[in-house]
Backbone as a printed PyTorch tensor [residue, N CA C, xyz], in Angstrom:
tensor([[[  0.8460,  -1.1730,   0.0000],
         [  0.0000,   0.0000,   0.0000],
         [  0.8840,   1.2250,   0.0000]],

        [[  0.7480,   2.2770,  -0.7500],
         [  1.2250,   3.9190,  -0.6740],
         [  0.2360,   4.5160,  -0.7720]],

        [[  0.8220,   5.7420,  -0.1010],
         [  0.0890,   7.2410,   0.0440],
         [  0.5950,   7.9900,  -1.1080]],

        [[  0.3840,   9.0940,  -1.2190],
         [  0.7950,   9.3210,  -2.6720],
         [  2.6240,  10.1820,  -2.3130]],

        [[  3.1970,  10.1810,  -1.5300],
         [  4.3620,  11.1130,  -1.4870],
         [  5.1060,   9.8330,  -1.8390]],

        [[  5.3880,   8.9820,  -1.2990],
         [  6.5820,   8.1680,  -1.7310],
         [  6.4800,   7.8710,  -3.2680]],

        [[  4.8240,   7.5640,  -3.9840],
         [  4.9280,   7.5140,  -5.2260],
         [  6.0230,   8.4710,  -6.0450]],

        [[  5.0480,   9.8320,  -5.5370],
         [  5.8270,  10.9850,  -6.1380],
         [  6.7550,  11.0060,  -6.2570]],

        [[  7.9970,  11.1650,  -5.0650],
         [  9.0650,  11.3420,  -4.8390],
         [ 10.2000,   9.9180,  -5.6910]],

        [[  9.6810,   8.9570,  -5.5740],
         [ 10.2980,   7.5720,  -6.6790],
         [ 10.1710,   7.8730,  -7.6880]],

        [[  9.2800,   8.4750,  -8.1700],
         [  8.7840,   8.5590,  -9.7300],
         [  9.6190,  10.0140,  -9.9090]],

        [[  9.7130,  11.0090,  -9.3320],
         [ 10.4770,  12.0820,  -9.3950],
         [ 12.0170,  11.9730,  -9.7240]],

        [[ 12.8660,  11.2330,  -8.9510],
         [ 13.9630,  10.6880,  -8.7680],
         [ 14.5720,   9.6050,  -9.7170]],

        [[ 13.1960,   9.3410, -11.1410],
         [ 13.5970,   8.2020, -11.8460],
         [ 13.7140,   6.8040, -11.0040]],

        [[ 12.9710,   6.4190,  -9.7860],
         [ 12.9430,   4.8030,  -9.3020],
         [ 11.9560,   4.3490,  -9.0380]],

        [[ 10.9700,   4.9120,  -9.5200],
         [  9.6640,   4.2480,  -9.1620],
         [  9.6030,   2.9200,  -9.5540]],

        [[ 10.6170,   2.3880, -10.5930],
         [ 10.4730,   1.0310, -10.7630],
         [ 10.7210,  -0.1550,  -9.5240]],

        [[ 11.2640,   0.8450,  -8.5340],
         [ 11.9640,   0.1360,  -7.9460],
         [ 10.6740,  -0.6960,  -6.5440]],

        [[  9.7400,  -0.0530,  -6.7530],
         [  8.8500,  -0.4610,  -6.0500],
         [  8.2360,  -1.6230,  -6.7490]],

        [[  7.8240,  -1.8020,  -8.0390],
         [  7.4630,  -2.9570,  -8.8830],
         [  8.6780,  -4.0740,  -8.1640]],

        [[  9.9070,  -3.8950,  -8.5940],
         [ 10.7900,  -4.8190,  -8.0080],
         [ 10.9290,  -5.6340,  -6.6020]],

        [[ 10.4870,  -4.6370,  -5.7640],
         [ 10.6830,  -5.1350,  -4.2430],
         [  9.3590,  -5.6000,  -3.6650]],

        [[  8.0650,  -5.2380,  -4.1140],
         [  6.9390,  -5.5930,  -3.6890],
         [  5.9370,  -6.3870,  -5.1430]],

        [[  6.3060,  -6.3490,  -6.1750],
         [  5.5370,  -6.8830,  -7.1390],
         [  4.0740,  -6.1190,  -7.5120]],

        [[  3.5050,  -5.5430,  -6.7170],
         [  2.4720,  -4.7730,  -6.8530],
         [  2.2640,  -3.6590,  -5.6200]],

        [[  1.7410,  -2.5740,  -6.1160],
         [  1.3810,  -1.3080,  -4.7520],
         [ -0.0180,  -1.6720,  -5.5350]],

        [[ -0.6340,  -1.1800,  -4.1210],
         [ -1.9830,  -0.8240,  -3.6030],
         [ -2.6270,   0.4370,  -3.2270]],

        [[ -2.8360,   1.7440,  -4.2130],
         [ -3.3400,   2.9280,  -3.6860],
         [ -4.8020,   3.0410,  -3.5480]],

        [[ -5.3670,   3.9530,  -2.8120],
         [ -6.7440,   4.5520,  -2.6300],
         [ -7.1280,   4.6990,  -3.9190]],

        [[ -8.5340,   5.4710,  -4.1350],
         [ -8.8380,   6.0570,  -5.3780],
         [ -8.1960,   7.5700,  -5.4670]],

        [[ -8.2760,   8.1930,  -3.8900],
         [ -8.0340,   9.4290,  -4.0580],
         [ -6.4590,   9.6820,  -3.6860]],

        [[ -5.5580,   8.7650,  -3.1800],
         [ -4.1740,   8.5650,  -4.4640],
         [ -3.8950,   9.0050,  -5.0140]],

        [[ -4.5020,   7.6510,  -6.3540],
         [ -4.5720,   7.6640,  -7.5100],
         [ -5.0400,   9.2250,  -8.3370]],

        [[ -6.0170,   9.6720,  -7.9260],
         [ -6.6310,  11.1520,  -8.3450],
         [ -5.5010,  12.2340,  -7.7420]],

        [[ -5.0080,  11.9950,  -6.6970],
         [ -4.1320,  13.0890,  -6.5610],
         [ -2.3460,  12.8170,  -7.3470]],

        [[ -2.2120,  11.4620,  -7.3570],
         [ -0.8380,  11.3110,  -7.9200],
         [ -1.0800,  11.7500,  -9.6360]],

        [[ -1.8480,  11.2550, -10.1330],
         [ -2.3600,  11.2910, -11.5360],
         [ -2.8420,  12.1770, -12.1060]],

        [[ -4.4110,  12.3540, -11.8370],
         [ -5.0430,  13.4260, -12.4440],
         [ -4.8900,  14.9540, -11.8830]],

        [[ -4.2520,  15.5270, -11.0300],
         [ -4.6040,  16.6840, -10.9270],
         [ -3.4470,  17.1910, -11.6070]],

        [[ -2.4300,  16.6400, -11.5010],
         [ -1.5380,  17.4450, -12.8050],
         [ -1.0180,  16.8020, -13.6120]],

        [[ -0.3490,  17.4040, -14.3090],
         [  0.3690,  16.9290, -15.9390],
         [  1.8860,  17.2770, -15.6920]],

        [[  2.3720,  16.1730, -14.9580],
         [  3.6190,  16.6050, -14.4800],
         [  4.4130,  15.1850, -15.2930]],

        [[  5.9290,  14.7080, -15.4800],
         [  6.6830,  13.8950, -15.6480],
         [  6.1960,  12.6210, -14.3570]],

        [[  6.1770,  13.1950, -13.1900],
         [  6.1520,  12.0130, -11.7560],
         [  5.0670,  11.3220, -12.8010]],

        [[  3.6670,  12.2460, -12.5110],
         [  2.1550,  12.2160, -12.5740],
         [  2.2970,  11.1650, -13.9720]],

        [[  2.8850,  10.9940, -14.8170],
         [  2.8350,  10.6630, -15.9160],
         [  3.3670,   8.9960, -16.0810]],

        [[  4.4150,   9.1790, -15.0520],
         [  5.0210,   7.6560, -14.7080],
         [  4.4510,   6.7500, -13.7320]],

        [[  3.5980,   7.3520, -12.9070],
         [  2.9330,   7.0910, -12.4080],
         [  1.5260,   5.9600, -12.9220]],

        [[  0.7000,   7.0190, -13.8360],
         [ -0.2840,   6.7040, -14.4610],
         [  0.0140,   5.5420, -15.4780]],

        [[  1.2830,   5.4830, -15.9180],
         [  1.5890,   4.6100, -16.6100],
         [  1.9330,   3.1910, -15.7840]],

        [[  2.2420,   3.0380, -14.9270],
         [  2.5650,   2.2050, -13.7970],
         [  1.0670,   1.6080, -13.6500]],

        [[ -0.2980,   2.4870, -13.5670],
         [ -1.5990,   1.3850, -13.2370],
         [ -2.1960,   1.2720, -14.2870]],

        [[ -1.4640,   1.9140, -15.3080],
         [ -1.7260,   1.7320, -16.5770],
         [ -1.4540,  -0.2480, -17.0460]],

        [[  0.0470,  -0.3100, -16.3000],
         [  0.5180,  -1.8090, -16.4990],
         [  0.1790,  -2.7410, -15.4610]],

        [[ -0.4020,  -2.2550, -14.0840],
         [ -1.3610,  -3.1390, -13.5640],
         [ -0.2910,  -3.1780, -12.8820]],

        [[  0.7660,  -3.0470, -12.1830],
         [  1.6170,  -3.0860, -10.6240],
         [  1.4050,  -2.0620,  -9.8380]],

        [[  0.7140,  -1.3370, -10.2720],
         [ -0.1070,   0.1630,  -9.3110],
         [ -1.5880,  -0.1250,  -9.4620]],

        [[ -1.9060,  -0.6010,  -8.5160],
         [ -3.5600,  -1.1110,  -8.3280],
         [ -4.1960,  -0.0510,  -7.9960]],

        [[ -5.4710,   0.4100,  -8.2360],
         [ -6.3240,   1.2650,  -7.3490],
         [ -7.3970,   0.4620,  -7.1800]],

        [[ -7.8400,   0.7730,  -5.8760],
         [ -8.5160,   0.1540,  -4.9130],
         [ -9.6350,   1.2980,  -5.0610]],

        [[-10.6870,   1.0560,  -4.8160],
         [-12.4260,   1.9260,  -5.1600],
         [-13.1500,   1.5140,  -3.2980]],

        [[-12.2530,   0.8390,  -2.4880],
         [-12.7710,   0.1350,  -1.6300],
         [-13.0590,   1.9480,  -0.9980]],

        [[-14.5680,   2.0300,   0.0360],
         [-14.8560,   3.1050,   0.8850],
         [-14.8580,   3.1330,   1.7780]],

        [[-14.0260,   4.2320,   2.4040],
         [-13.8720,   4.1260,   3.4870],
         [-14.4480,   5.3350,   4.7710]],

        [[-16.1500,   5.1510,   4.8870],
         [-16.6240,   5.6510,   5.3840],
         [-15.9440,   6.4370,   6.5790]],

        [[-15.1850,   5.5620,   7.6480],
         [-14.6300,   6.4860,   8.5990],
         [-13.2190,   7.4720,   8.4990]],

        [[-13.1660,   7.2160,   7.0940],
         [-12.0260,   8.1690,   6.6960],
         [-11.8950,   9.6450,   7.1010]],

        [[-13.1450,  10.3880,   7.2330],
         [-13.3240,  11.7070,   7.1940],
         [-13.3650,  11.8860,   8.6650]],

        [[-13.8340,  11.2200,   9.4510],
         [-13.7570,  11.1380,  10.8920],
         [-12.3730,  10.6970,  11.4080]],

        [[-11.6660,  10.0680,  10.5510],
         [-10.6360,   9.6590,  10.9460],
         [ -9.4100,  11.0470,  10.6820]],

        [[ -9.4930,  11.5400,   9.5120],
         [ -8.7570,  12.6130,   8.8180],
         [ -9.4500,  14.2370,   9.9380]],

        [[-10.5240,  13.9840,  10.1750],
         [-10.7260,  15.2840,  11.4440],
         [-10.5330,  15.3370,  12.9300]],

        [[-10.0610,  13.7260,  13.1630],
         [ -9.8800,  13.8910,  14.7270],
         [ -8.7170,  13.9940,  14.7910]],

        [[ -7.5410,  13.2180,  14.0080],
         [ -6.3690,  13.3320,  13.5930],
         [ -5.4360,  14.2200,  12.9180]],

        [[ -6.5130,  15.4510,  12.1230],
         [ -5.4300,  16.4850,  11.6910],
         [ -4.5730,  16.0970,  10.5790]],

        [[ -4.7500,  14.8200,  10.1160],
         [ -4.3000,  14.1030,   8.7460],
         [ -4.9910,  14.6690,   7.3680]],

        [[ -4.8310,  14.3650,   6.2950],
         [ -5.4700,  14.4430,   5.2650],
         [ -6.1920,  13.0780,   4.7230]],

        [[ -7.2940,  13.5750,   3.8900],
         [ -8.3540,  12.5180,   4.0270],
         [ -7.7240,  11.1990,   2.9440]],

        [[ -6.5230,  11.2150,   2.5260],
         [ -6.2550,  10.7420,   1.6290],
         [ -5.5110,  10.1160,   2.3720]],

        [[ -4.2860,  10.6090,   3.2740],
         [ -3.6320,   9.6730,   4.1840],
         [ -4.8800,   8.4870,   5.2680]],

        [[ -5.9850,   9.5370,   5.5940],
         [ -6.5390,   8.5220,   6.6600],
         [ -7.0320,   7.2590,   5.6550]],

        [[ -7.5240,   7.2730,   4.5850],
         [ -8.2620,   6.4600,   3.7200],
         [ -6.6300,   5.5390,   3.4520]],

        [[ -5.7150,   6.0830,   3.2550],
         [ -4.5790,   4.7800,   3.2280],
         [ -4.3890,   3.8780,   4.4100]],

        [[ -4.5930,   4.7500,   5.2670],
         [ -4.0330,   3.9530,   6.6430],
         [ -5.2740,   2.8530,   7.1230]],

        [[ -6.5850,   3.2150,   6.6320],
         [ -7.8640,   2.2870,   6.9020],
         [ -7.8840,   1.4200,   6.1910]],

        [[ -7.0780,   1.3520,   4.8960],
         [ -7.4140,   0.3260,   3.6490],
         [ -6.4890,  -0.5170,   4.0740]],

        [[ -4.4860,  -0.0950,   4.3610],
         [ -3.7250,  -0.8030,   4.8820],
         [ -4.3820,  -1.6370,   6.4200]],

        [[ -4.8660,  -1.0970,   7.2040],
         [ -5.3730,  -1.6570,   8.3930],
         [ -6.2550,  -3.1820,   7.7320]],

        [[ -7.7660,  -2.5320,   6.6670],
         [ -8.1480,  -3.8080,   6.8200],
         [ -7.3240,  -5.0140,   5.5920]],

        [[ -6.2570,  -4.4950,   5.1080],
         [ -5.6390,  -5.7080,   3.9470],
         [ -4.7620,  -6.2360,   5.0570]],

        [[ -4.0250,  -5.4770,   6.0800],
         [ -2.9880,  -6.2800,   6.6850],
         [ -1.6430,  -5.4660,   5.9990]],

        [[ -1.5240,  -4.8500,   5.5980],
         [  0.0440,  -4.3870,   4.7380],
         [  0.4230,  -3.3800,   5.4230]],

        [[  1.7040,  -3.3760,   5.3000],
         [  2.3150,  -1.9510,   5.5570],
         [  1.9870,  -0.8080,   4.7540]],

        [[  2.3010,   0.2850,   4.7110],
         [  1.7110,   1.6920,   4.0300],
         [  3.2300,   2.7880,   4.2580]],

        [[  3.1460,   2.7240,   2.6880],
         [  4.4290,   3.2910,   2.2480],
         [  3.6390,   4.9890,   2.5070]],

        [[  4.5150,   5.7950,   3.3650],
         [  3.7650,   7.0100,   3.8970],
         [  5.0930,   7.9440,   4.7760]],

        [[  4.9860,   9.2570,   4.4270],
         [  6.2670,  10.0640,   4.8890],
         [  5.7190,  10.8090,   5.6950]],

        [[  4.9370,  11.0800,   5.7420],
         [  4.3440,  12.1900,   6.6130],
         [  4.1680,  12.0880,   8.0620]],

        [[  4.9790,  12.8930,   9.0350],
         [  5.4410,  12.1920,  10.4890],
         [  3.9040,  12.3060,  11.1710]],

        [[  2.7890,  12.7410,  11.2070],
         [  1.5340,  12.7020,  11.7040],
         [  0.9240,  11.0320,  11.0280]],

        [[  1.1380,  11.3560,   9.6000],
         [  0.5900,  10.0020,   9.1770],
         [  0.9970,   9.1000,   9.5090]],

        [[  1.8970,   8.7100,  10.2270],
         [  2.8430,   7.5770,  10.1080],
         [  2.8630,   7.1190,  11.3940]],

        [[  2.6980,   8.1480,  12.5760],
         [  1.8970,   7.6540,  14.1370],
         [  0.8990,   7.4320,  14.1350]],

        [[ -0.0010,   8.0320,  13.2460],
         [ -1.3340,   7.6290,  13.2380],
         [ -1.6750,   6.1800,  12.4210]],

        [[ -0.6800,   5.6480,  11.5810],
         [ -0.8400,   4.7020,  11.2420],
         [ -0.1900,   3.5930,  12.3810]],

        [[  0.6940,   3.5000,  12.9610],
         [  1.2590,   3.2380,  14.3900],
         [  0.2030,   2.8000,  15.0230]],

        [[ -0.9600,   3.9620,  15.4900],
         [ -2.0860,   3.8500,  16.4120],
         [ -2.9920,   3.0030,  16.1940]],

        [[ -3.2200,   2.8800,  14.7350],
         [ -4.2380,   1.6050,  14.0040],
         [ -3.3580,   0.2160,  13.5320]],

        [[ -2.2810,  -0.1910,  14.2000],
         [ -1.8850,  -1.1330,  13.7850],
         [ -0.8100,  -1.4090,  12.6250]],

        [[ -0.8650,   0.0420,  11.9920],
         [ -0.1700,  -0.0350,  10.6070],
         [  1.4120,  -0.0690,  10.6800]],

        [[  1.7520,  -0.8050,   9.8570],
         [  3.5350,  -0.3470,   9.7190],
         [  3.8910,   0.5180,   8.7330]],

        [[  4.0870,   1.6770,   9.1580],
         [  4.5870,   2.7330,   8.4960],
         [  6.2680,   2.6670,   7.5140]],

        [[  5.9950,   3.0940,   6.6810],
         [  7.5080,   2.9110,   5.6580],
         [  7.7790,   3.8720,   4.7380]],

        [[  8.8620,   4.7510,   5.0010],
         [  9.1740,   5.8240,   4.1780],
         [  9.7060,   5.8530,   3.2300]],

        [[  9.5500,   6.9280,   2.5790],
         [ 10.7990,   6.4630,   1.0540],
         [ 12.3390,   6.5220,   1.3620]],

        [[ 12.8670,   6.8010,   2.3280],
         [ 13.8690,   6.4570,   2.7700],
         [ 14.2140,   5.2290,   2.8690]],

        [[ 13.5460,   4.3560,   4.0520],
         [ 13.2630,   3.2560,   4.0120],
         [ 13.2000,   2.3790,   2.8400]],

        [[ 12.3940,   2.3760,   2.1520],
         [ 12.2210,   1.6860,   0.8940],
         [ 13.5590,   2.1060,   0.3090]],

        [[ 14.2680,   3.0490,   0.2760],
         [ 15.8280,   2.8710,  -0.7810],
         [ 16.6440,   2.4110,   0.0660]],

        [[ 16.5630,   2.0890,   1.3310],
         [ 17.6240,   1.1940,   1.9700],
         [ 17.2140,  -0.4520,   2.0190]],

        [[ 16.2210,  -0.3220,   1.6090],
         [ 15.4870,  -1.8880,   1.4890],
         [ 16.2940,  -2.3940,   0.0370]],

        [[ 15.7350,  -1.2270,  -0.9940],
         [ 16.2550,  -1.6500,  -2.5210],
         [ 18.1600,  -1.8590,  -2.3210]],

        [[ 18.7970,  -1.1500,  -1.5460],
         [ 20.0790,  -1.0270,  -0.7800],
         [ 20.3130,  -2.6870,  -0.9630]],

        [[ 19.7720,  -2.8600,   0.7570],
         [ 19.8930,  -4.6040,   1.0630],
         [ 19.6250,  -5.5430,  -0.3900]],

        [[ 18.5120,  -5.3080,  -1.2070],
         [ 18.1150,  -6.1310,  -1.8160],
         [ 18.7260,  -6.0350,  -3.3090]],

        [[ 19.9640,  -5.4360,  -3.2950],
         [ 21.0660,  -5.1440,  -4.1770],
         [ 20.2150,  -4.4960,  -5.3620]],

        [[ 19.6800,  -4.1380,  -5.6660],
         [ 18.6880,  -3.1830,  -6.1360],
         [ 19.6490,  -1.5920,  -6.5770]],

        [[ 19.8730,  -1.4090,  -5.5120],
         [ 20.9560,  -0.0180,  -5.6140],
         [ 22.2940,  -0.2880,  -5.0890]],

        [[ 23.0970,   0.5520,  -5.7340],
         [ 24.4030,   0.6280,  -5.1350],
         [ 24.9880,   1.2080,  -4.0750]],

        [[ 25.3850,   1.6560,  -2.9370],
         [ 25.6560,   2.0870,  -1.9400],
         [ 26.1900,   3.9830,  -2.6670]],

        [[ 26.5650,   4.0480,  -3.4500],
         [ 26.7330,   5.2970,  -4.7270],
         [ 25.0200,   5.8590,  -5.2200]],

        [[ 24.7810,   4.7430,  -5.9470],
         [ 23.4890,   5.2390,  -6.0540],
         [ 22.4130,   5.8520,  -5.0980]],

        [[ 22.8160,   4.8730,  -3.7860],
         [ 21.4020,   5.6410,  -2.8180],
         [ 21.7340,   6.8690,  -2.6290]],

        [[ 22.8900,   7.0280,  -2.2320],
         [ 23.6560,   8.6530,  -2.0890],
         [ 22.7770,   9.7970,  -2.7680]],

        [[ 23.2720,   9.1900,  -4.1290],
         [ 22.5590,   9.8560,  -5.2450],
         [ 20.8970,   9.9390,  -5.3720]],

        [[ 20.2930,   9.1870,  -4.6610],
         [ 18.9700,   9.5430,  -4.3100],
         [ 18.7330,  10.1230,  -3.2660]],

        [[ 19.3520,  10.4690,  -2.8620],
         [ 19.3100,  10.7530,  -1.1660],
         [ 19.1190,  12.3420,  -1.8420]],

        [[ 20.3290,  12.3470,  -2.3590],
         [ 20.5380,  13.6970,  -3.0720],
         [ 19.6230,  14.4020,  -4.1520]],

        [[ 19.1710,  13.6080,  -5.1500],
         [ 18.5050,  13.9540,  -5.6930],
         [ 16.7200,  14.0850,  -4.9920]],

        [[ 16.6140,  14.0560,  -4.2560],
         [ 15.4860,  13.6520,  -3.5020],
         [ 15.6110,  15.3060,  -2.7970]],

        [[ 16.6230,  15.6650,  -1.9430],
         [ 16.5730,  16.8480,  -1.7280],
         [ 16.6880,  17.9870,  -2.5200]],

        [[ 17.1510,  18.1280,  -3.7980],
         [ 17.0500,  18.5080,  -4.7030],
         [ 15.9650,  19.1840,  -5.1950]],

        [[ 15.1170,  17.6620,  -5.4480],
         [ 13.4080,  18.8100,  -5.5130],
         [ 12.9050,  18.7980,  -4.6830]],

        [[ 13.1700,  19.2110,  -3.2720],
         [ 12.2470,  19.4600,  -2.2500],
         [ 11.9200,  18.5770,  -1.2070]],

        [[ 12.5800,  17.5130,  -1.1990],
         [ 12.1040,  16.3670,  -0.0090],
         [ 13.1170,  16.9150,   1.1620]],

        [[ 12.3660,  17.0080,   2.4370],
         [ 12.8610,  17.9560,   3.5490],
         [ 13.5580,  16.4540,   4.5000]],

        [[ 14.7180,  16.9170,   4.5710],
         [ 15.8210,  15.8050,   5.1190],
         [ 16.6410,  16.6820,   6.2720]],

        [[ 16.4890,  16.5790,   7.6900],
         [ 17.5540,  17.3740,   7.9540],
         [ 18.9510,  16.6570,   8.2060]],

        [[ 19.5810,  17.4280,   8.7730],
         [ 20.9420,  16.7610,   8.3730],
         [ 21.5030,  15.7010,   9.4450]],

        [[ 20.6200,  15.5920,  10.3180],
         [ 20.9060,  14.0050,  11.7410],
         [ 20.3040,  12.9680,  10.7730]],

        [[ 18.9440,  13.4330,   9.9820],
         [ 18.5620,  12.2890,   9.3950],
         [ 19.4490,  12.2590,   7.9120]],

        [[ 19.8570,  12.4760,   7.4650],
         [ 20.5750,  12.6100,   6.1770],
         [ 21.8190,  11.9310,   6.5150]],

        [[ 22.1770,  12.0790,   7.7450],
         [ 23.1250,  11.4570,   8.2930],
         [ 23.3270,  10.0090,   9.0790]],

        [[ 22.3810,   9.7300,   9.3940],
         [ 21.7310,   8.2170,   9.6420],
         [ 21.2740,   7.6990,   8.4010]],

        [[ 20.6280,   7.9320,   7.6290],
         [ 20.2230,   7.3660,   6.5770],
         [ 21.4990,   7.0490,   5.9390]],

        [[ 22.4160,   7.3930,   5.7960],
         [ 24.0310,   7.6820,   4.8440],
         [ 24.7470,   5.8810,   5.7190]],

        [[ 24.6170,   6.3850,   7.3270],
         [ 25.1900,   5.6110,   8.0680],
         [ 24.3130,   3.8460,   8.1620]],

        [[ 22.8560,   4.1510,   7.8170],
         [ 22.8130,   2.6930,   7.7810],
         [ 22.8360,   2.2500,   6.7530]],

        [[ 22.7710,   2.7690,   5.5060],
         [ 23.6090,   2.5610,   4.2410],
         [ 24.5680,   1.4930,   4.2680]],

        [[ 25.4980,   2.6330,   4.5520],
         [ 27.1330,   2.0820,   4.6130],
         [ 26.8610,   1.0780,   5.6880]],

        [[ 26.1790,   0.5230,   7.0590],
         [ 26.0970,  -0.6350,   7.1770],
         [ 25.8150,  -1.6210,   6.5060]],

        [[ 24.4760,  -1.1650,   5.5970],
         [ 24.1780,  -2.5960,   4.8620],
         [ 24.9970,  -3.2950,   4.2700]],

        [[ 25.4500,  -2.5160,   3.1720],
         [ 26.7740,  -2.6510,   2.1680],
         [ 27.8660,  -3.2910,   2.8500]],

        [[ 27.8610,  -2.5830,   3.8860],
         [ 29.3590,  -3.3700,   4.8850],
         [ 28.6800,  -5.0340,   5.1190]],

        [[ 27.8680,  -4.9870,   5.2780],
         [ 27.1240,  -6.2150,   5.9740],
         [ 27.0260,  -7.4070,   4.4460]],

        [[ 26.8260,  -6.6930,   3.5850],
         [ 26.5930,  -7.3560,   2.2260],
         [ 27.9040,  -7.6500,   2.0340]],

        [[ 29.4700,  -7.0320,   1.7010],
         [ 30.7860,  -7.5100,   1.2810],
         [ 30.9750,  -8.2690,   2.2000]],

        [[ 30.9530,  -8.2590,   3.8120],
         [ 31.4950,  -9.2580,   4.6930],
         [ 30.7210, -10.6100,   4.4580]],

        [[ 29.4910, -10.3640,   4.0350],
         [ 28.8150, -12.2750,   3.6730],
         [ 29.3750, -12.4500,   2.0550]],

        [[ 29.7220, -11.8910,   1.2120],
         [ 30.7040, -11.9160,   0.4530],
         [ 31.9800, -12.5240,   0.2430]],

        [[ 32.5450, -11.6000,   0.9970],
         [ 34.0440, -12.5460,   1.6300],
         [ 34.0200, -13.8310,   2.2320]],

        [[ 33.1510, -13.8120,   3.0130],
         [ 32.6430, -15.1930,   3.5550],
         [ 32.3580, -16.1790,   2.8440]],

        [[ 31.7570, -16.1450,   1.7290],
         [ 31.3660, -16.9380,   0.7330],
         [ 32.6780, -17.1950,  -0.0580]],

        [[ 33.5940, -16.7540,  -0.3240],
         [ 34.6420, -16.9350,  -1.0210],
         [ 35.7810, -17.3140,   0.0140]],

        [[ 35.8860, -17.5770,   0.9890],
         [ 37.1500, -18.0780,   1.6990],
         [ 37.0230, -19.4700,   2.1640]]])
């Protein structure tokens, strides 16, 4: 399941494929889908649409009546609460950046996962290069994804663990 920022921001950065790769299919809302897609005519918006165009970006029509009650007691947007209710009743985690959304998905059970996260996953899952995430890291702040620099700096550092962790079962394998 995603909310629509991690879409954006993958599809911005040129890796949105990378979500096809590591999960085989995402799961968005309708209103997602309407906000990643139709409201503008952007490059993301475009790779995007083409993505549920090929059927690994699902939209889901499922309603979610307590969404609006959920999005006004919470101070969320109605698009995050409707992710976090759909993830609740499938069981999935919910790819979601937004630090309100992401306790509030916490509170209902949900496992929250950022696009950070997800490029240290693609990291482990040799997907990216320990160079490359850099380079998303970077390009990610670039257009606007707000990173400060403890987290820019942990993110860098469990990086370079994985990678460390990946050559040492490496070496291991060869001695």
């Amino acid at each position: 399941m995603s909310n629509s920022s991690p879409l954006i921001w993958l599809a911005k950065i040129g890796r949105l494929m990378l979500l096809k790769i590591l999960f085989g299919e995402v799961i968005v809302t309708r209103k997602v889908y309407v906000e990643t897609t139709l409201q503008k005519q952007s490059p993301d918006s475009l790779l995007i649409g083409k993505a549920v165009e090929e059927g690994w970006i699902r939209v889901s029509d499922v309603e979610m009546e307590e969404a609006q009650a959920l999005a006004d007691v919470s101070g969320i947007h109605l698009g995050e609460a409707e992710a976090i209710l759909l993830a609740r009743r499938l069981g999935a985690e919910l790819m979601i950046d937004e630090r309100e959304a992401s306790v509030t998905a916490q509170m209902f059970g949900v496992r929250p996962i950022g696009t950070i996260a997800v490029l240290l996953l693609a990291l482990a899952k040799n997907q990216l290069t320990i160079g490359e995430f850099k380079e998303c890291l970077d390009r990610l702040m670039t257009f606007g994804f707000w990173l400060s620099v403890d987290v820019y700096n942990k993110a860098l550092e469990e990086a370079q663990s994985i990678a460390k962790g990946k050559n040492e079962e490496l070496s291991g394998a060869f001695s």
